[in-house]
Every structure is written in C-alpha cells, then in structure tokens.
Steps between C-alpha positions, in 0.01 A plus 500: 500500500676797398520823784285782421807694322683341175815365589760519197863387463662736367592390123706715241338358195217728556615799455589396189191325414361907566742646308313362205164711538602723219418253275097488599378781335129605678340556203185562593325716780263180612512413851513146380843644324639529892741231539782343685718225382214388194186537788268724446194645642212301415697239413308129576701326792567214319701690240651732781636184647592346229658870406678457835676134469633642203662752682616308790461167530572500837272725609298324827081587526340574793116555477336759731113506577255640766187343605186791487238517747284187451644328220598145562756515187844737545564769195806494352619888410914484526822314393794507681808372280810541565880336365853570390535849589173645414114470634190527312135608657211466351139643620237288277117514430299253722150382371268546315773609275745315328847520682711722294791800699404821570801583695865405505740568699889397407781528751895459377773505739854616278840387723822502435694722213144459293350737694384755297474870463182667537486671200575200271179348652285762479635629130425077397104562685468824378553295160278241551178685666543829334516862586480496891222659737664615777854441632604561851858549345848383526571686842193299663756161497718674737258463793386213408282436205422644166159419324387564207174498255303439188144572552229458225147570517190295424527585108818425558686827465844577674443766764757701679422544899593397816302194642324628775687327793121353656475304193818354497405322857202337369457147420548546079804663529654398828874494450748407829407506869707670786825295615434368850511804771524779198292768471654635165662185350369303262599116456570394162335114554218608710284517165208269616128615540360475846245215535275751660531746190379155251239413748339798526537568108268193453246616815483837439561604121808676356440801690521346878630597892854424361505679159215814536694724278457208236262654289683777385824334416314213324552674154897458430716257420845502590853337495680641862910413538636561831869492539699429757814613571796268580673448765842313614568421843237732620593799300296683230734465114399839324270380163503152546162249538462245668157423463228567237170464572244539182149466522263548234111524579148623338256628684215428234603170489477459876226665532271323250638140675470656874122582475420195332651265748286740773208445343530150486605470824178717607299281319622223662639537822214461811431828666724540815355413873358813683767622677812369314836673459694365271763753436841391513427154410 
C-alpha cells in the first residue's frame, strides 16, 4: 500500500526523457490536447494505462476509492502510480460515466549532474503548451518554487491572467500539499486528493463544503508546473530543479463527470438517519 505521498528514486534518465517535450507540438487549443507523457484529458483509462506501460513499465498501480453515504459499493476516483524516478496521479470519472482522466498530475525527481536548469525546462514547456498564462518568474525558485501557466477557456482560447489563488486549492486543480509542520512549504509528492474532498464531490455535487469557490473556476483548463529548486546537503544551488511537478486538468470535463456521479448517487443512495453527521468520514 503505497503512503499518502509518491515516493520516487531518484533516476537520471528522466530528465532526459523531459528534455524531449520540444518535440510534441500542442497543436490544438482542446482541453483534450492537454497532455503529459501521450495522456491526455479525456483520455479512456484503458488507453491512459496502456499510454502509461509504454512509458514505464515499471510503473506500480495503486487504486484509491471512497465509499459515499449509503452505498454498499466503493467509487473509484484516483490512481496513485509511481516507479523509477517519477510518479503519476490520476483523478478519474466514477459512474455513470465511462472512466476516462480528467486530471493528471506528474512528479519527476532530476539527481545527480542531470539536474537541470530552469529555464531549459520551462523554454521545452513553453514549447509544448504554448504561449504561457502567467509566470511567477525565474526569481520565485530562489525561495522555493517557481510555477507557471497555460490557461484556456471553455472555447478553448489562451488567456493571459493570474489564477486566482482560491481556485488553485480546489479539488480540479489541487496541486501539492504543505510539508509536515510548514505553513508556507509545499511538498512536491504530496499530490493526492483528500478522501474527504472525493467523498463529498459524489454527496454533494461539484460545488461542495470542500470546493465552494468551484463554480467560478469550473470554466478553464490548465497545465500548472511547479518547480522546485535543488538542493545539496541542505543548501539551496542557484537555478537548478529538483523536482517538477505538472498537472494538467479541465474543469468542464470535471464538471460534466462530477454532477453526474452526484446525481446518481442522489438517486440512489437512501436518505441519511435524522440526526446523522457524517462529515469527516
């Protein structure tokens, strides 16, 4: 059972693995264009897994599901996979839809003299994704992390703004969590979705006690790279990463699955006991 952060070895080969985004053109402003290492949004999970071995055979699978209010049968609504120097998390549709990704979240970990500079990755995104968003800018790295965006709208048009920073705390575009006893300082392999967040998706609709500012951050999609800076023995090395996290979500997408699987579940589910409290659970 793997912890609830990825744990990755750290493994050369991928940086250069990511030195070859150049040659993925986005060529079109689709949502279902987002994608990381030949996954995309909307992409069935069979074919995202099968996408995935390709990758990295090694890559292990851990499941993650949450069992609503008065449903005998658990939903299924993340991945967790993680091997060889890089992790992979997926957030999926749960019934009645068909299971396809409308998040992904991929975590590298560079080492050794491949570390890389943080321009060379985000000139080879910048290539990939397009003309960027917003950009917290090379000077961000130096306390700690440096993110970085391309936003599109619902028609799919690249817009240039700064995500507003409730948004980027709810469930569709959730990045990192806090390292343990930090009040400023994210973790690079915290990138997991709260059972609590999933649960109440399915009980209370997209818009819910854990993601209320939902609704108006439901009509982007978005590729988000946070950088992290490296560090050897405990000091900071001026430009370097050592971790990239890259998630690419769609808030249409998630939307349109999210209230379906509510009003299933609705439909479905018994009506809670007079009295009952069940959040947290």
């Amino acid at each position: 059972m793997l912890t609830s952060a990825l744990y990755l070895k750290p493994l050369p080969a991928v940086v250069a693995a990511f030195l070859c985004l150049a040659a993925f053109g986005q060529t079109s402003p689709d949502a279902t264009q987002f994608e990381i290492e030949g996954i995309r949004l909307g992409m069935p999970l069979k074919g995202a897994m099968a996408a995935l071995r390709e990758h990295n055979a090694k890559i292990r699978l851990a499941p993650e599901s949450v069992r609503p209010m008065g449903t005998a049968t658990p939903y299924t609504y993340g991945i967790n996979a993680v091997g060889e120097g890089e992790g992979f998390y997926f957030v999926v549709t749960m019934p009645p839809n068909a299971v396809t990704v409308t998040k992904l979240t991929w975590v590298a970990h560079f080492t050794g003299d491949s570390i890389p500079k943080q321009d060379v990755l985000v000139a080879n995104l910048a290539r990939k994704y397009g003309r960027i968003s917003w950009d917290t800018g090379p000077a961000a790295l130096s306390i700690g992390t440096r993110d970085v965006f391309w936003i599109d709208d619902e028609q799919g048009n690249r817009v240039s703004l700064k995500p507003p920073p409730r948004c980027l705390g709810q469930s569709t575009y959730f990045m990192n969590g806090l390292k343990p006893g930090s009040r400023n300082q994210w973790d690079p392999l915290n990138v997991r979705l709260p059972p609590v967040a999933a649960r109440l998706r399915i009980e209370e609709g997209f818009v819910n006690r854990e993601d209320p500012v939902a609704d108006e951050c439901s009509k982007y999609s978005m590729v988000h790279a946070r950088l992290f800076r490296a560090q050897m023995m405990g000091v900071s090395v001026p430009n370097l990463v050592e971790y990239l996290v890259l998630l690419a979500a769609s808030g249409p997408l998630d939307r349109k699955a999210t209230e379906a699987t509510h009003e299933l579940w609705r439909k479905t589910a018994p009506p809670a006991p007079k009295g009952a409290n069940t959040k947290g659970k």
